[in-house]
N, C-alpha and C positions, 0 to 999 in steps of 0.2 A: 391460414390467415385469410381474410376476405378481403378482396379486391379495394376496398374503402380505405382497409387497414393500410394495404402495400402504398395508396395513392399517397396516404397521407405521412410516411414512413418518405418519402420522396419528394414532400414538398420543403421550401428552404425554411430557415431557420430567421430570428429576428429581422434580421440584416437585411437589406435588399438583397435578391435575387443575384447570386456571382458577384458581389459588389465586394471590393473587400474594403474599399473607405467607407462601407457603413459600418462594416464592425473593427474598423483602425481607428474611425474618429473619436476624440473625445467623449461625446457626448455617447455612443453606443452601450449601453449597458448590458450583459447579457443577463438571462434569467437564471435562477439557480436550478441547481441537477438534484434534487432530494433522493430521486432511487440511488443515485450514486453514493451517496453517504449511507442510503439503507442496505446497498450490497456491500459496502465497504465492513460492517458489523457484519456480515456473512463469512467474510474474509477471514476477519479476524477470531470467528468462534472457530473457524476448521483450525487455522493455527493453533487454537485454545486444547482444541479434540486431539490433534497430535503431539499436544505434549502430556494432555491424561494419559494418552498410550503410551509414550515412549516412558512415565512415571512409571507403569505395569500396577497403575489402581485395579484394575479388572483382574481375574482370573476365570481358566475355562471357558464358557460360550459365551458371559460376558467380553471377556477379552478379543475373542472373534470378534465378537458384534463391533465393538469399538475399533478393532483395527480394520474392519471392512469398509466404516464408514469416517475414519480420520486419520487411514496410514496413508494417505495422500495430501495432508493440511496440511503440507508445506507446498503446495501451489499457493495457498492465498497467499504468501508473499510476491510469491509472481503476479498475482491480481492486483496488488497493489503499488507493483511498479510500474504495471502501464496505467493503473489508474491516475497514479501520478501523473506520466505523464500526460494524458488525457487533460485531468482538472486545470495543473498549471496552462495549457496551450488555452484552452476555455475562457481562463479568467485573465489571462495576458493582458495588461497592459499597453495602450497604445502609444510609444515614444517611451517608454519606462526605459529607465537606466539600470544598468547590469547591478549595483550598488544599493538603490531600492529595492531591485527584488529580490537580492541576497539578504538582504539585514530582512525582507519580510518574512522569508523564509527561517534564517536563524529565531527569530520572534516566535515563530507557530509550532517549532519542533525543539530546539535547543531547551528551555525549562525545564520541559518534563524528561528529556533525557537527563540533566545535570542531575533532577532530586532522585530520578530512580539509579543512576548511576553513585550518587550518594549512599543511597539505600543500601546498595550492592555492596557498597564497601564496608558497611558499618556490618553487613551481615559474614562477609567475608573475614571480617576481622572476632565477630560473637561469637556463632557458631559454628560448631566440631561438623566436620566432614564440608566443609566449603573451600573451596581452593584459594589461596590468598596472591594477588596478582603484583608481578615484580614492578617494579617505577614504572618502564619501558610499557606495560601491559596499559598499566591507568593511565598514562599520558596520552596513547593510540587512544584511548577509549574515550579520552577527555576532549582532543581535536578530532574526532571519529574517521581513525586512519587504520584502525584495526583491520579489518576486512581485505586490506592492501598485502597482509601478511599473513597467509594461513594458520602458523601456528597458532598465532593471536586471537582470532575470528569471534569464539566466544569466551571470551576473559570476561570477571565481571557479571554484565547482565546481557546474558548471550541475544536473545534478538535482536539488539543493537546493534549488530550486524548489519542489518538491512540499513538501519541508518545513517553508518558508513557509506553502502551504496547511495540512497538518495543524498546523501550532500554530495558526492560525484556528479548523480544529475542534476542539482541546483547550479553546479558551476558550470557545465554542462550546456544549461540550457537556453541564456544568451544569445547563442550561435545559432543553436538548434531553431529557436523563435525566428529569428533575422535569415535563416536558410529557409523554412518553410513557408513566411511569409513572401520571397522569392519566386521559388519554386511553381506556384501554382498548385493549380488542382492538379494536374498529372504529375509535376515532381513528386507531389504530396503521396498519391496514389504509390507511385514506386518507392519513395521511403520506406512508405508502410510493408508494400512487398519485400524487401530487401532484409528490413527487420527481420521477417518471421526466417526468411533464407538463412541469414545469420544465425539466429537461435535454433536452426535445425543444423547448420556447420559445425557452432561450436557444442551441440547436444554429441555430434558423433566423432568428434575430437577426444573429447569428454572421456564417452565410453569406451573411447579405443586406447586410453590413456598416454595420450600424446603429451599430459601436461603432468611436471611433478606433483601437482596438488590441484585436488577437484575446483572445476568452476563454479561450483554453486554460489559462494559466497563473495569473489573476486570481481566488486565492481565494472569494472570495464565489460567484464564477459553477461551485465544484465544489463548494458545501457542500451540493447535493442530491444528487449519490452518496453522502457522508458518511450523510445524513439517510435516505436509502434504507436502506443496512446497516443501521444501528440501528433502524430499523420493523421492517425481517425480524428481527432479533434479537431485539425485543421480542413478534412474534408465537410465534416459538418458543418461548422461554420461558415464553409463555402456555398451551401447547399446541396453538395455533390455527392454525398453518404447513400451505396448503394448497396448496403448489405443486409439481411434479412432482419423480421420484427425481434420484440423482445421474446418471444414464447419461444422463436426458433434457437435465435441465440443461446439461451438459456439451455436449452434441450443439446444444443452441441458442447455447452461448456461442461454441463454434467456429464453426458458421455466421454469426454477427455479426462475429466477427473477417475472417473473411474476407470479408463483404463491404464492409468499411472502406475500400477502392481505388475504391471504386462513389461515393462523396459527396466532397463538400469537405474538402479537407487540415484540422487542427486540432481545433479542438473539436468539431467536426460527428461525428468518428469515434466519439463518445462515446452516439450514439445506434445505433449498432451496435451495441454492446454490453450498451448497459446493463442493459437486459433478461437477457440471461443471465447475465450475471455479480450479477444481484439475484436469481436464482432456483438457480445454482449456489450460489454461500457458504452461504445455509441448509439445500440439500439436504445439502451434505458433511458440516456440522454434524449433522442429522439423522443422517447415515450413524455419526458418531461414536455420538451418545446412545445410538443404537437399536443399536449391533455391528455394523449392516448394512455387507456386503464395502463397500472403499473403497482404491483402486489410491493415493491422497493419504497416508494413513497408512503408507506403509513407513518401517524403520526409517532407512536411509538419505537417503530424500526428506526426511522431517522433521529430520535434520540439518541439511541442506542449508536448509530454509527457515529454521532457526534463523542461518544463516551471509545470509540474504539481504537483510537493512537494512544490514549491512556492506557486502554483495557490493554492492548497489544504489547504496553512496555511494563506492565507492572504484577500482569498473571503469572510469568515464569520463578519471578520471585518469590511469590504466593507459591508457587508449586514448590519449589527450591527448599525453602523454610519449613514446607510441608512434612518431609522428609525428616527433621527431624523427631519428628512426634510417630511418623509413620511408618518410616525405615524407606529403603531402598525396595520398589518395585514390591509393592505387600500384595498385592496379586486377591483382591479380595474377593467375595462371592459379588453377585450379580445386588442383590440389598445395598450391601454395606458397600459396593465400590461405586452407587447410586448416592449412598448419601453422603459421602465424601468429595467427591467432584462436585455435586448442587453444595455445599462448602467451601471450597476450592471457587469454584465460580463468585459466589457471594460475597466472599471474602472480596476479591480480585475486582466485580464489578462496584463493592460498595469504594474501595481505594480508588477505583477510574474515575469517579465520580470527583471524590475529593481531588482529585489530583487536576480535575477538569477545569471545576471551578473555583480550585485555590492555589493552583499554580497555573495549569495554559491557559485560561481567558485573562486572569488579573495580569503576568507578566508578558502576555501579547497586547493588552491595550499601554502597558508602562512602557514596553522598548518601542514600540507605533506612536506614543504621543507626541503629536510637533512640537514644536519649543515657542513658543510664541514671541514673535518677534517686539522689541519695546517700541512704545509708540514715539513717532518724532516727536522732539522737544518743540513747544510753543513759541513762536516767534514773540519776544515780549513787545 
């Protein structure tokens, strides 16, 4: 990276300089993250890649090939928890009340979980070979409390999972805001370190099986990714973001994904990553504030990641339903397990789509609309 590159990677963001009443005041607007939403669609295709595997569309050197480059896409969930918390600490609100930011939160992710959680049932209840979930299962699924109890975790429309987890960190993160705006830049700084500490604790807890049931999917045991992204985001904002460009970052988070086949299946793969994926999200940011080139930002990527909380809730059911036409893990040639996945995908992207702009933008501007107050009556 050229000296220009690193100067400008260091210099502050909107806000005055260490000011944090430029970016608490009202009037402070930030600027938006587009690579963030372009890597967010990255995110969500690796998730996509490890569930064609784990379907067994592939057989023989296909199949390698596919497990080589997506028996690790279940990190992008992990990506997506510190992205969260990243974006949220970003676009915080100044003086916002715990109550506003929950209902805006319910508004941006609650829809499209209800209709694909709809989905899940109608298919649950259709077709042969789908598990049909007892009261207890769809009620967890319904207040996204599953995840709280492992056997439950995927009832339903199993990635919803994760979104168990993130409504923990929505509630979560009231505190979290009001501590980190506290703190300073060094609290902040040590959050962020303490986080990744944590997630290397509970990775070797994990695998030494200290707990009756894996952490992967147990809320509490991911609110330190969560809490990582929001330190970086609160370092940025400060000006005090001192971690390398995006080409480096990037170059460290690849190398942790791949070596995710090296340690214990589950939650252990989260210490691959974490590291880079808490040093990319702030760099790409960086790349945004600062204009600096950013392969995340094209027009069409950031579509695309605008399309990926859909895409990420509604492909496993595509894949789900697949099955019955397909059978269980048909192991096809390198052709035919090509053109069934580009199927799979299309299917799944054209439903993201519909589901984008006919349930999460129409039912986030409905439950966000103020109510308009009636005007005083006329003095006659």
């Amino acid at each position: 990276m050229t000296t220009a590159t690193t100067r400008a990677l260091r210099t502050t963001p909107p806000a005055r300089t260490g000011d944090t009443a430029g970016r608490d005041s009202p009037a402070a607007a930030m600027p938006p993250l587009p690579s963030l939403t372009g890597l967010r669609w990255m995110a969500a295709l690796l998730v996509f890649g490890l569930h064609v595997n784990n379907f067994g569309y592939f057989g023989g050197t296909g199949g390698r090939l596919v497990f080589w480059g997506f028996g690790a896409g279940a990190t992008g969930v992990s990506f997506f928890f510190v992205l969260s918390g990243f974006v949220l600490t970003w676009s915080a609100r100044p003086r916002d009340r715990a109550l506003a930011f929950w209902r805006r939160r319910i508004a941006r992710v609650y829809p499209v979980h209800l209709v694909t959680l709809i989905v899940a049932l109608v298919m649950a209840y259709t077709l042969a070979h789908q598990p049909v979930p007892s009261h207890r299962q769809a009620l967890s699924n319904v207040l996204l409390l599953h995840s709280w109890w492992h056997p439950w975790w995927q009832t339903l429309n199993p990635v919803s999972w994760s979104l168990a987890c993130e409504a923990f960190f929505y509630a979560s993160f009231p505190l979290l805001i009001l501590l980190l705006r506290r703190v300073g830049v060094r609290g902040s700084a040590l959050l962020a370190g303490l986080s990744v500490v944590a997630v290397l604790a509970l990775a070797w807890t994990d695998a030494h099986h200290w707990w009756t049931y894996t952490l992967y999917s147990f809320p509490a045991a991911r609110l330190p990714e969560f809490v990582l992204g929001a330190a970086t985001a609160r370092l940025v904002l400060l000006g005090r973001w001192r971690g390398p460009g995006l080409e480096a970052s990037l170059a460290l988070a690849v190398i942790g994904y791949f070596l995710v086949p090296q340690v214990t299946p589950g939650y252990s793969a989260t210490v691959c990553t974490i590291a880079g994926f808490g040093l990319l999200i702030p760099a790409a940011a960086v790349a945004d504030v600062q204009g600096l080139p950013s392969l995340w930002r094209r027009r069409r990527l950031v579509r695309l990641g605008e399309l990926s909380f859909a895409f990420y809730m509604i492909h496993l059911l595509v894949l789900r339903a697949g099955t019955e036409l397909l059978g269980t893990k048909p192991h096809f040639g390198l052709l035919a397990g090509v053109a069934v996945t580009t199927t799979a995908f299309a299917v799944s992207l054209g439903l993201s789509w519909v589901l984008y702009e006919a349930v999460e933008n129409p039912a986030r501007r409905l439950l966000l609309r103020r109510r308009r107050r009636p005007a005083p009556a006329k003095t006659p």
